[in-house]
N, C-alpha and C positions, 0 to 999 in steps of 0.2 A: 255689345255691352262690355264695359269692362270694369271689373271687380277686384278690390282689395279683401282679402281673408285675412285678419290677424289672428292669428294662432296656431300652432302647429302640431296639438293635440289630433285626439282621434276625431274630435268634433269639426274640426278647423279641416282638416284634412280631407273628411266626406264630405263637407261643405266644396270644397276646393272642387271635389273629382262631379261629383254631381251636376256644378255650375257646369265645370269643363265640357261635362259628359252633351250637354244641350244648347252648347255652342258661345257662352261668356268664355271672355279672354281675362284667366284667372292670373294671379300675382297674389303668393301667399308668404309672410312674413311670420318669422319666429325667432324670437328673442334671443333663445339659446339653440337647442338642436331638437329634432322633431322627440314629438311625442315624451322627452323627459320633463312635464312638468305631473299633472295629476293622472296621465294617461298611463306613463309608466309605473307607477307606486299602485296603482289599480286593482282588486283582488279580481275582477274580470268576471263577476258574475251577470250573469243573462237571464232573465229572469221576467216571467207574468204575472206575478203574484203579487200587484199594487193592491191597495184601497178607493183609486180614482179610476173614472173610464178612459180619461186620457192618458195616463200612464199605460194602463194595458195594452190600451191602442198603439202608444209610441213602440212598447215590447213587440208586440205581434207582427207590424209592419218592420221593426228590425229582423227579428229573426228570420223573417224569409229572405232577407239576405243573409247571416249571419249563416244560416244552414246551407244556402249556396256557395257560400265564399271562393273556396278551395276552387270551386267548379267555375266563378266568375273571376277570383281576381290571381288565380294559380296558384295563392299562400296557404297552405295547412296552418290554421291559426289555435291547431291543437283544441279544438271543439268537445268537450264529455258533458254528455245530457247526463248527470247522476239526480238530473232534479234540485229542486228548494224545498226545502221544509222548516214550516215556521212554527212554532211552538207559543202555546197560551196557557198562564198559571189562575187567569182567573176568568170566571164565567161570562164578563162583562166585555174582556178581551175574545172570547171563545164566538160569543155573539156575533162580533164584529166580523171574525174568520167567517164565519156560514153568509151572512149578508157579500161579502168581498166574493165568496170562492162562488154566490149566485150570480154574480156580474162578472166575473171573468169569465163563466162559463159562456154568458147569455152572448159575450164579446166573440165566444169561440179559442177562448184556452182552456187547457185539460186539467184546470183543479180539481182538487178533492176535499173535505173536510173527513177527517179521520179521529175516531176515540186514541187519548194516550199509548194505548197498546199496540192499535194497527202501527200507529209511527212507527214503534219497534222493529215492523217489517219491513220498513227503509231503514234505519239506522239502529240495528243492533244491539249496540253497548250505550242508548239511551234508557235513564231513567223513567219510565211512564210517573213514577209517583207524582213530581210536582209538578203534573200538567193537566189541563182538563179538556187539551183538544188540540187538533193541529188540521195543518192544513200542507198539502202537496202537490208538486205539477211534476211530470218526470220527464218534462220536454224542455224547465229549463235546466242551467244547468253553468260552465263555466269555460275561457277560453283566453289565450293571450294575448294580452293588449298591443306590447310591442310588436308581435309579428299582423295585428290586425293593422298596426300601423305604417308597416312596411309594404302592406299589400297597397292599403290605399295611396301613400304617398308615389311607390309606380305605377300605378293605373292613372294617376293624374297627371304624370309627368309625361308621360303617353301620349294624353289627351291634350296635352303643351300648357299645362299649369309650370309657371314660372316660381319655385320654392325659394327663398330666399333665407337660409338661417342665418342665425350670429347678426340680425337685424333688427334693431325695436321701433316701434311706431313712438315718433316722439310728437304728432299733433296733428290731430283731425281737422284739415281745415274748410269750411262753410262759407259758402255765400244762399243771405237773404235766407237762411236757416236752412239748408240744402247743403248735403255732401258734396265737396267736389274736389277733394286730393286728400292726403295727407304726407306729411313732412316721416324720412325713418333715418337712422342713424348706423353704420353699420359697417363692416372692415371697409369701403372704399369713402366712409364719412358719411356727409351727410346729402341726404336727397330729397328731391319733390318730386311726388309720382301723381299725375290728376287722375283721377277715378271717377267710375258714375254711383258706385255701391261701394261701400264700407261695412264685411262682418265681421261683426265681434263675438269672436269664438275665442279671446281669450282665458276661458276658464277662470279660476283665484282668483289672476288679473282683470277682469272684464268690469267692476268697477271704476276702478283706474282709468282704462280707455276710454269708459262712458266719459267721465268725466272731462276729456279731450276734445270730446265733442259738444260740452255743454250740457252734457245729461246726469241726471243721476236716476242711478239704480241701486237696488236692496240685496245688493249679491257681497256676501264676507267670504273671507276665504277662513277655515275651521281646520285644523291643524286632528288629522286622523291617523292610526298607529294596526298593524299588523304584524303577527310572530310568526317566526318558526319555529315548530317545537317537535319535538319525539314525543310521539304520543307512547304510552304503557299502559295496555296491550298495544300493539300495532294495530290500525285502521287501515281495514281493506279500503281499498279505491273507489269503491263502488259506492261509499255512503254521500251521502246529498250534502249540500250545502247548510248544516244545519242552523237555526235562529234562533233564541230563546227569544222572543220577543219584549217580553215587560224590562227583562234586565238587561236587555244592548248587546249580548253575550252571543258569538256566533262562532264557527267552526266548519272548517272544511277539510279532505284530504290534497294531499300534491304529492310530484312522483316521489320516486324511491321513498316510500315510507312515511314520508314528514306530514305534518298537517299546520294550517294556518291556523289563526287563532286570534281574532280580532272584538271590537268593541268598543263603543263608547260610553266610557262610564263617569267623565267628570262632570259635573254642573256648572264648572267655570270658565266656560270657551275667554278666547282673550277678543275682545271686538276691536282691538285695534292693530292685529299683526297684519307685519308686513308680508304678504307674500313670498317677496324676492326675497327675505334674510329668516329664517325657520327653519328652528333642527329637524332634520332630516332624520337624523339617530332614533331608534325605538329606546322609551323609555323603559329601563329594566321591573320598577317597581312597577310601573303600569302593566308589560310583560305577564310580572308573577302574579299579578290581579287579574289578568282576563286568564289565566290558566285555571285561578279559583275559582271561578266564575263557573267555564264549561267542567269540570271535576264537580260541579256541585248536580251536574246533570246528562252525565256524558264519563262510563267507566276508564275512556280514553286518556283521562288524562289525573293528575294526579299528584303525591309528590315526590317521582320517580321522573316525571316529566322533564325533559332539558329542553332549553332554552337555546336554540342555536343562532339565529339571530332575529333581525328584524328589520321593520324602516318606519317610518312615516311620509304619509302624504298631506295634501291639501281638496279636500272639498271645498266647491265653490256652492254657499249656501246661501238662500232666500226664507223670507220666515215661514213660507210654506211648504216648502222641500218642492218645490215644481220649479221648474226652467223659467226666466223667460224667451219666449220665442217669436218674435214681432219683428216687422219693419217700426224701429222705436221715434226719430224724425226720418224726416223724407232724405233718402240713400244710405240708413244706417242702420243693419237689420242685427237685431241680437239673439244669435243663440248660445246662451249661457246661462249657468244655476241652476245647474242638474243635483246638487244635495247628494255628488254619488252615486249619480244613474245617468252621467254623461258617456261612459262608455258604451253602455249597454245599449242604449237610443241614439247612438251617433246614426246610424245608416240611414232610419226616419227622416232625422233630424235634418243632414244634408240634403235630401231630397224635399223634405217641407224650403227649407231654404232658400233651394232654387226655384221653387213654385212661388213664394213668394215673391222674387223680384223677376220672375222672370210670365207670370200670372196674374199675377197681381193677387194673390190669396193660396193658401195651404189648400190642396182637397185630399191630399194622402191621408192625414186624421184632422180635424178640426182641432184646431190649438187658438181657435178664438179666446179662452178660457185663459193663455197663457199668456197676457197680454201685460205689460208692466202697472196699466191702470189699476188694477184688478187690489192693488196694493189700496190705493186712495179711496177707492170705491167700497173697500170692506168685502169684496165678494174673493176672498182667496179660498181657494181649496186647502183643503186638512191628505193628507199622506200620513197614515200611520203606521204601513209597513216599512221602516226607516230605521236601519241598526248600524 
């Protein structure tokens, strides 16, 4: 069998090593150079603590790779389980945590629901006052994307995955509504590669490509912002990932000292940005707003705080916040529109992949659920744990 991968994220990549891993003769294409489009901008958190059972599912089936890594693919991809903790200021939100942390449990993750105080004994220099409950896993936790991405990219190349950067897909082409090549553009020009499978793993992009093939899909790409800052007091390393949840307002430690500091807090996504052309630069006013944000609940920070730098990325979103994950026509399998949680579920994700076209059906988690109909049909899923 031979398979085209478009994309060269973390997604595109474990797609690539997985197919390889079971005997497709892989050929994976990327635009520019591996893993810098949403993979690298990534804050790398891993994490069980969805609101869906398939989410959880995608979590849990990653992590047992993610916690082997080192031991399967030789990368130290810099692994701290300091845990998630998600934080709830009203009762109605608090509800939802105890219903969530009973199905992740029932799934086999190690939540907890905790009063505002216990939190205190994961994070410290949090305020309990404006919260009336939280919720904890101390197994997940966070890890770097680029070197997850260098593990996978030589494990496939290993495997005789054919990577191709500095290359774009400029047209899916069909016969009788069937995959069967596409046209890519690239330093030696332009080429026709015939194929029996075409995935589209390209993240932001993965619109776009649909569209190459005749399809359309409900995937935007949403323009998301992370800081660095010195926290005042300094934040030991060991505090969790923390989430306010109602306000989008999140926080975490990194080395030497610094802490992350992200959030979404505007109401006016742009629905017509271009992928390819978006600033990149952290916005500084936005910066000093997600600073107010965790200072309004979190002694860490403050207005002592500096600002040292920042970035922005791109999530590739659906109005659900779930993937699609599908053979979407016959030889063109989409996994993309992760809302964010494409790093985290890439290892799954690869692996349903290759059970797809090579099974004819996902059995690692049922992703029936995940299917792009699911839009027409009114049966989407709701994802509320989403900051």
């Amino acid at each position: 069998m031979n398979v085209v991968v478009v994309g060269g994220g973390i997604v595109g990549l474990s797609s690539a090593h997985y197919l390889a891993e079971r005997g497709a003769s892989v050929t994976l294409y990327e635009r520019g150079s591996l893993g810098a489009g949403s993979t690298a901008r990534a804050a790398g958190g891993i994490r069980s603590q969805f609101s869906t059972a398939v989410n959880v599912e995608l979590s849990l089936a990653s992590k047992r790779v993610w916690n082997a890594f080192e031991e399967t693919f030789g990368v130290d991809i810099g692994l701290r389980k300091n845990g998630y903790l998600f934080l709830a200021r009203t009762e109605s939100t608090a509800d939802g945590f105890r219903e969530n942390v009973r199905m992740q449990r029932r799934l086999g993750a190690e939540s907890e629901y905790l009063s505002p105080t216990e939190a205190t004994d994961h994070c410290p220099g949090l305020d309990p006052e404006p919260f009336v409950g939280a919720t904890f896993n101390p197994d997940d936790g966070v890890a770097d994307p680029n070197l997850a991405v260098q593990g996978y990219a030589a494990a496939a190349r290993e495997l005789g995955v054919e990577i191709r950067t500095g290359t774009a897909v400029t047209d899916v082409r069909l016969e009788d509504g069937r995959v069967v090549g596409v046209d890519v553009q690239g330093p030696d020009g332009h080429e026709r590669h015939e194929t029996d499978y075409v995935v589209n793993a390209a993240g932001a992009w993965a619109g776009a490509l649909a569209e190459l093939a005749d399809v359309e899909l409900p995937i935007s790409p949403r323009r998301r912002q992370v800081a660095v800052v010195d926290p005042t007091p300094p934040m030991p390393e060991s505090i969790p990932l923390t989430i306010d949840l109602e306000t989008g307002s999140y926080f975490r430690p990194e080395r030497e000292g610094v802490a992350l500091v992200g959030g979404h807090f505007a109401e006016d996504d742009d629905p017509e940005m271009d992928p390819g052309h978006f600033d990149q630069g952290m916005d500084l006013e936005w910066a000093a707003r997600a600073v107010e944000y965790a200072a309004d609940y979190a002694e860490y920070f403050g207005p002592e705080t500096r600002i040292r730098r920042g970035w922005a990325g791109l999530y590739a979103v659906t109005p659900d916040h779930h993937p699609i994950l599908e053979e979407t026509i016959s030889g063109f399998v989409t996994a993309a529109g992760f809302s964010g949680h494409g790093f985290q579920h890439a290892p799954a994700t690869g692996q349903i992949v290759a059970e797809i076209m090579l099974d004819g059906e996902a059995t690692l988690v049922d992703v029936s659920a995940l299917d792009s109909g699911r839009f027409d049909r009114g049966e989407t899923l709701a994802e509320r744990n989403v900051a």
